[in-house]
N, C-alpha and C positions, 0 to 999 in steps of 0.2 A: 090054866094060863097063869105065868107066873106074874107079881107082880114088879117083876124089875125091867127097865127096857122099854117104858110105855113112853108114847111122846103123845103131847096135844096137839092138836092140827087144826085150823082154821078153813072151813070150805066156803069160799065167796056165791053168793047168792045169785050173783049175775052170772058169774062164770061158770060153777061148776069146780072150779079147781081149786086143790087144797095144798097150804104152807105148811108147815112146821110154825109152833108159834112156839117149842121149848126144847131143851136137851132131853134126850134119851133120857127117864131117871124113875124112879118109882111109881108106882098108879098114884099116888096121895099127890105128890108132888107136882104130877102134871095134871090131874083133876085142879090143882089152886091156879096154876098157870090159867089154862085156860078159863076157871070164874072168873080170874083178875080181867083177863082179854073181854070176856064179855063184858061186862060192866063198862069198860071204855068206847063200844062200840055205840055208832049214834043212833039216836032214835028212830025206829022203824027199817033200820040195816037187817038184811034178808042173810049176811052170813051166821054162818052154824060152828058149832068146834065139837071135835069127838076126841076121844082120850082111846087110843088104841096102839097095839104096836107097830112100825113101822113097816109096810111091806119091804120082802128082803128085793133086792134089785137082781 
């Protein structure tokens, strides 16, 4: 897998369903996206974020 093309995605705890929380851009890049997202998230929030690439549509 390469690392160009990855995005970070946010999956909601309650829901099941996951955002995009960054652009398409390198694995380093959207690994920090998503740190940053964590961090801001509130205390005891059940969403998750994974750093992968996009499925194609």
């Amino acid at each position: 897998m390469s690392d160009e093309n990855v995005q970070a995605f946010r999956r909601s705890g309650q829901t099941g369903k996951t955002r995009s929380v960054s652009q398409p851009s390198s694995a380093e890049q959207a690994r920090h996206a998503a740190d940053a997202k964590r961090q801001k998230l509130p205390r005891g929030s059940s969403d998750t974020f994974e750093v992968r690439k996009p499925h194609k549509k």
